[in-house]
C-alpha positions as CSV (number, residue, x, y, z in Angstrom):
1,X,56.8,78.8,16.4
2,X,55.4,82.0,18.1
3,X,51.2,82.0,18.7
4,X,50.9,85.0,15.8
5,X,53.1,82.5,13.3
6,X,50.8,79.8,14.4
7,X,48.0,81.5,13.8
8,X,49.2,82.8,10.8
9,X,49.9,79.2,9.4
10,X,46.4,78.2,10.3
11,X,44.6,81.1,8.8
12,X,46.6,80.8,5.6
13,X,45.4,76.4,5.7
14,X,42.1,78.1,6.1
15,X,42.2,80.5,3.1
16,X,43.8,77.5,0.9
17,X,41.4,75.5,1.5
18,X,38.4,77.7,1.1
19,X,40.3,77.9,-2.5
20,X,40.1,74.6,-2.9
21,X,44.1,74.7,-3.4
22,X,44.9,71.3,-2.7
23,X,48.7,71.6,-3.2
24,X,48.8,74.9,-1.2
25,X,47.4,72.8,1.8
26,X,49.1,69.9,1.5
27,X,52.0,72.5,2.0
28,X,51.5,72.6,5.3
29,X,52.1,69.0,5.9
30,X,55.2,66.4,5.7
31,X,55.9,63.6,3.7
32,X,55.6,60.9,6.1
33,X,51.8,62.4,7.9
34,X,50.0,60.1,9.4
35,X,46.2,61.5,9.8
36,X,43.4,59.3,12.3
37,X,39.8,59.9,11.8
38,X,36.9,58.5,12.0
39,X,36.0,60.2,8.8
40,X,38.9,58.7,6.9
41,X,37.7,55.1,7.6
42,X,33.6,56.3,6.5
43,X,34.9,58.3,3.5
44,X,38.0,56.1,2.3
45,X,36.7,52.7,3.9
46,X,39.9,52.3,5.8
47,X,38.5,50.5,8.9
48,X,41.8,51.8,11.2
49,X,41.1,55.4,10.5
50,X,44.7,56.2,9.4
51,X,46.1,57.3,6.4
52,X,50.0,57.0,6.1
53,X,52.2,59.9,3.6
54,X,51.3,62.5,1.7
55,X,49.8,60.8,-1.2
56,X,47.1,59.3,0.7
57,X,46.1,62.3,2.3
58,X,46.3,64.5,-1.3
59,X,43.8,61.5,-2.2
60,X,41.7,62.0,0.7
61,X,41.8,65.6,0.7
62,X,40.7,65.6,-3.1
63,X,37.5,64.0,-2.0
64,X,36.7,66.0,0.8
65,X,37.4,69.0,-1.5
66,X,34.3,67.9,-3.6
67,X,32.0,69.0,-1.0
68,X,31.2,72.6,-1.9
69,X,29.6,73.3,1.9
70,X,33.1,72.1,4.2
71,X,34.8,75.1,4.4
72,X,37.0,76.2,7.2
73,X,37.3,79.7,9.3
74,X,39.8,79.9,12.1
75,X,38.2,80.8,15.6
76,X,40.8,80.6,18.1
């Protein structure tokens, strides 16, 4: 992947999720993801942080999605 396509991708996960088009962003992920956060464990109560697959993180994604304010712009 060049740094424009890169870019690119990342402006468009921007854009999608500024929609709030969850499957459009979950586009931009594989079926086996594995996400760590300390967010995940405070938001989902998952006291390892992780989620596992694509499901979860649709799940996860869907509640973050509620918060009109999170939005994302792409800096660098």
């Amino acid at each position: 992947m060049t740094p424009q396509d890169a870019e690119t991708r990342a402006r468009d996960w921007c854009d999608a999720w500024n929609r709030r088009d969850l499957d459009a962003v979950l586009d931009h992920y594989a079926e086996d993801v594995t996400i760590r956060s300390p967010l995940v464990a405070q938001r989902v109560g998952t006291p390892d942080g992780v989620l596992q697959g694509k499901a979860a993180l649709r799940a996860y994604f869907a509640i973050c999605m509620r918060n009109p304010a999170l939005s994302f712009s792409l800096v660098a």
